[in-house]
N, C-alpha and C positions, 0 to 999 in steps of 0.2 A: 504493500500500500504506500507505504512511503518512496520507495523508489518511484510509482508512478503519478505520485502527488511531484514528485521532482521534477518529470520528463513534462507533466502537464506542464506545471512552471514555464520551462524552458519553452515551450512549444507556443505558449498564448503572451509568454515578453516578449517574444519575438513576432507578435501579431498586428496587425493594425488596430487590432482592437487593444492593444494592450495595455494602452496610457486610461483608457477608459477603464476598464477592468484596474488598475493600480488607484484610483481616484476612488473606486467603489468600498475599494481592502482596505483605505488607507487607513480608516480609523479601526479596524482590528490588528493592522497590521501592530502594534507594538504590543497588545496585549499578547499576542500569540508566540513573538517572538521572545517577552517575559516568560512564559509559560516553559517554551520550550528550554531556554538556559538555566531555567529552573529546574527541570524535572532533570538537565543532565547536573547540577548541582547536587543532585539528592543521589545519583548513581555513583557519587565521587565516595572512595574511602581513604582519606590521605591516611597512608604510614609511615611515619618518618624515619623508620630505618632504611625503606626504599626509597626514600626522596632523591638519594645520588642516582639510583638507576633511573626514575623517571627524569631525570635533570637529563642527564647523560642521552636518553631517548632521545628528548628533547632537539639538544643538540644533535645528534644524529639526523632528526628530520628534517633541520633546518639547513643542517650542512648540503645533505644530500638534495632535497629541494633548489637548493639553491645552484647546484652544481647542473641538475638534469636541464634548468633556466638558458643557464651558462650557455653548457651544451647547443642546446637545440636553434639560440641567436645565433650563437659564432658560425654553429654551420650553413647559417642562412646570411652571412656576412655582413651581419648586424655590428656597430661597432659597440666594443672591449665596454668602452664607460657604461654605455647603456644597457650593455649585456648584463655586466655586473649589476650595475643598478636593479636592471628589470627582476634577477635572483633574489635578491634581498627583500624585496617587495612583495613576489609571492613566495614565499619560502614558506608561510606557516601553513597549515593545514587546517581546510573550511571547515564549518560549522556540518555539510555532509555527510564528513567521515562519521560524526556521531549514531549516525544513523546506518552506515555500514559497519562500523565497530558491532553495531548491536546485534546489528541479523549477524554475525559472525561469532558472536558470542551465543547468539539460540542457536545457532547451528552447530557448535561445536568446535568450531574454528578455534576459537579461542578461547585459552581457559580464563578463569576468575580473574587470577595474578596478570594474565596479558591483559584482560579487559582493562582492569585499573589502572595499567601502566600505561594504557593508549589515551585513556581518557586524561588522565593526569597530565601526562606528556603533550598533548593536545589544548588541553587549556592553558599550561604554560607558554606555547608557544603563538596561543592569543595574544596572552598577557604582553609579551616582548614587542609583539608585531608594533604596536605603536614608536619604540625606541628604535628600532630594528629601521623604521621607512625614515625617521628624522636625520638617521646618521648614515642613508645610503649612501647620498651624493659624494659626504666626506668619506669613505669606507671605497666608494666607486672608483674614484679618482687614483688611491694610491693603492689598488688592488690589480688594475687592470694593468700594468704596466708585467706584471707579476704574473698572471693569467694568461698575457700574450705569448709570456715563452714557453708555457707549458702545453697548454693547446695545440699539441701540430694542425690542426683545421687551419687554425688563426697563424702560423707560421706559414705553412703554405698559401696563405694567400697575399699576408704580408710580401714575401718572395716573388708571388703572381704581381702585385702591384710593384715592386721593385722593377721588373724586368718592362712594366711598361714604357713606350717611347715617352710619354711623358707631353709637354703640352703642345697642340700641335704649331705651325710658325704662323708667327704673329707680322704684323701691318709694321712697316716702320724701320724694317733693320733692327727692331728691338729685342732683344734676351728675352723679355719677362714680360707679365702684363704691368700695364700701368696703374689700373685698380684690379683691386682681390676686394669680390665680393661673397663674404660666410654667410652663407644661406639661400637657398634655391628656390626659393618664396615667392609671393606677386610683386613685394618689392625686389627682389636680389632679380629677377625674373626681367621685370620692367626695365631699370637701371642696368644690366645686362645688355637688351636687344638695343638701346639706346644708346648704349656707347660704341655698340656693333653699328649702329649705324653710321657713327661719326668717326667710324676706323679708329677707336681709341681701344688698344688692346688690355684684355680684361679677364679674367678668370673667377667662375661661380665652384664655390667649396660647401656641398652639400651632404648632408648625411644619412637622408633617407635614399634608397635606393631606386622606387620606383620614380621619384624627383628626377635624379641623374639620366634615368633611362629617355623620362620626356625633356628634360634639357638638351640632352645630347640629340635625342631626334630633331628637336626644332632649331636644333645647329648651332647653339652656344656651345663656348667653351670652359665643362665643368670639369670637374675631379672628387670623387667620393673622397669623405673623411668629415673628420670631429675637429673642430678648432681649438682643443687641447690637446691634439695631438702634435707633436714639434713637426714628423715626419710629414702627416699629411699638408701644414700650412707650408711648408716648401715646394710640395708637389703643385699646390695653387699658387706660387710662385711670389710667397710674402716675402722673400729675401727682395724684390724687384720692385714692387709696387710700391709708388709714391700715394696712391690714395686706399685706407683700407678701410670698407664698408661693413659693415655687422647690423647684422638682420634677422637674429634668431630668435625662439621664444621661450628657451631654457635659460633662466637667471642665474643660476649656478653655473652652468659652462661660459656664459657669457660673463662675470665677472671672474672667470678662473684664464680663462683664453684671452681676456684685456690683459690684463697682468701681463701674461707670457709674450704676447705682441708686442706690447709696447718697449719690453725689455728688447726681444728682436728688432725691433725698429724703433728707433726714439725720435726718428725724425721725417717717421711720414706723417700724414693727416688722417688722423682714425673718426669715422663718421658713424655714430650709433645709434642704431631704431630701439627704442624703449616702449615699454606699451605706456608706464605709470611716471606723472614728471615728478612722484616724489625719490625715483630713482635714478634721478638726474646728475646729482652731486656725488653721488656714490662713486658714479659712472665717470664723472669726471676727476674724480681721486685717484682711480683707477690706470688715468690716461684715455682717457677719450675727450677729443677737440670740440666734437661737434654731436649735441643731441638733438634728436627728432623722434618728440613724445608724441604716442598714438592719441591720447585721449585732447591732448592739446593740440593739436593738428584740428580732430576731427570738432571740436569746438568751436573754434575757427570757421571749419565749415558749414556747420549747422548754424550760426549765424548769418552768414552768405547767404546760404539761402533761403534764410527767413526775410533777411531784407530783401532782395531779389526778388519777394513773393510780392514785398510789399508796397514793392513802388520804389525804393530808398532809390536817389540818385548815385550810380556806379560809382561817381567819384568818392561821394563819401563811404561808398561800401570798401572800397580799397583803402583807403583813409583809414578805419576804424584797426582793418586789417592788418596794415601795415605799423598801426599803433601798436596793435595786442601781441606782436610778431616780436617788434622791438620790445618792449617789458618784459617777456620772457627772455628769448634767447638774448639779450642784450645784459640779462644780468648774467646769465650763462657763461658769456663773454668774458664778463668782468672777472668774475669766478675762475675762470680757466686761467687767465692774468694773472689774477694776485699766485693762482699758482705757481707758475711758470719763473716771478719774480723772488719767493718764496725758494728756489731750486729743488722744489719736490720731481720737478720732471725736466731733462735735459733738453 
């Protein structure tokens, strides 16, 4: 019964009807889901002579969870950070298994002593889940370097991108591109086919793969990779580019990969897309010259064309623009100044 209360689940969230049907449950929903933590509450016999084996389980599940994560990105050439990351996150063991523990325990499967060990072991490794997703990122970062060499998946393919020619020739007699744009987005996208058309050579450093595949179809010049990777931002050719654009929407790789950049290059122009402008100054601590806040951008806009709707004459609509424009990035400016003056960045 419960397996098929499960399958029903899966089969009607995935329905059109679903959000309806969700909207109908909503108010049993937590009584039910009280109930049920409940009744596996009362199934629990803590021993605390076995407390190290259920510990030890514990970690067992999460180790090995985390590992089969691993596994199954790398060999889908997912990258290392993210692979990692993605281990961490689901490592622990759903609320499901309680209900497979069980029939396995009427069945015979398992004895008393395993039962309690599963369920113990099980709710421990609820418990941690919340520390466990806070400290991936940090965990992610100096794991993966570590993970790359052990992996032969992830060794041969490192090798495979080794041997590639590498980026194809550029407009100009020039080495390298002129901008390196991190992120294969509608902006990195845009900003891309824009500079292609001004014969300004350019290179897109994306890390979703199926990204890469329509980049590369519609004839830009990309390269798969993480912008905390050293190796990958050489292959987009950040040793060369005098202008580098960031346009991602992971906050953690994006202040981890300013860092590393700017160290690589102290004396290009780093131009950075932020969604929030209270992230603005961080970002310019960081080493980043130039911010372009999503939500202040699109504020901007949504004024435009409210006056636009309303008759406003153009000039003043530019006028007001050109104010709001300047108040912001103009203190931005100053900010970046008093850095620069400061010698926090060469």
């Amino acid at each position: 019964m419960a397996l098929g209360a499960f399958i029903a689940g899966v089969a009607i969230g995935g329905s059109e009807e679903g959000h309806a049907i969700g909207r109908v449950l909503h108010p049993m929903r937590d009584a039910f889901t009280s109930m049920f933590f409940l009744s596996i509450g009362l199934l629990v016999e803590v021993t605390w002579a076995w407390m190290p084996v259920n510990i030890m389980t514990a970690l067992g599940i999460l180790v090995v969870n985390t590992l089969v994560v691993i596994l199954i990105l790398a060999s889908l050439r997912i990258n290392l950070r993210t692979a990692v990351m993605s281990g961490i996150i689901l490592a622990q063991v759903g609320e499901f298994s309680f209900v497979l523990a069980t029939a396995g325990h009427e069945y015979g499967i398992l004895t008393d002593f395993n039962m309690q060990n599963m369920i113990v072991s099980i709710i421990i490794t609820m418990i941690v889940t919340p520390t466990l997703i806070t400290f991936a990122p940090w965990f992610a970062e100096r794991a993966a370097p570590v993970v790359r060499y052990i992996l032969p998946i992830q060794r041969w393919y490192d090798r495979r991108v080794q041997r590639d020619p590498g980026l194809p020739p550029l407009v100009g007699g020039i080495s390298g591109p002129v901008v390196t744009i991190i992120g294969g987005g509608v902006l990195g996208t845009n900003v891309g086919r824009v500079l292609g058309r001004t014969a300004i050579p350019y290179c897109i450093l994306e890390l979703n793969g199926a990204n890469v595949a329509r980049l590369r179809e519609s004839g830009c010049t990309v390269v798969q990779g993480d912008m905390t990777d050293h190796e990958a931002l050489e292959r987009a050719g950040i040793l060369h580019a005098s202008v580098i654009i960031i346009a991602i929407s992971d906050h953690t790789a994006l202040a981890q990969g300013l860092d590393h950049i700017r160290k690589l290059r102290p004396d290009a122009m780093i131009v950075v897309r932020t969604r929030y402008a209270r992230d603005s100054d961080v970002l310019l601590n960081r080493g980043a010259d130039v911010i372009i806040t999503e939500e202040y951008e699109s504020s901007i806009q949504v004024f435009v064309t409210v006056l636009e709707h309303l008759g406003v004459d153009p000039d003043v609509i530019i006028e007001h623009e050109d104010a709001m424009r300047a108040s912001r990035y103009g203190l931005l400016a100053r900010l970046g100044s008093v850095k620069n003056d400061d010698g926090q960045r060469s």
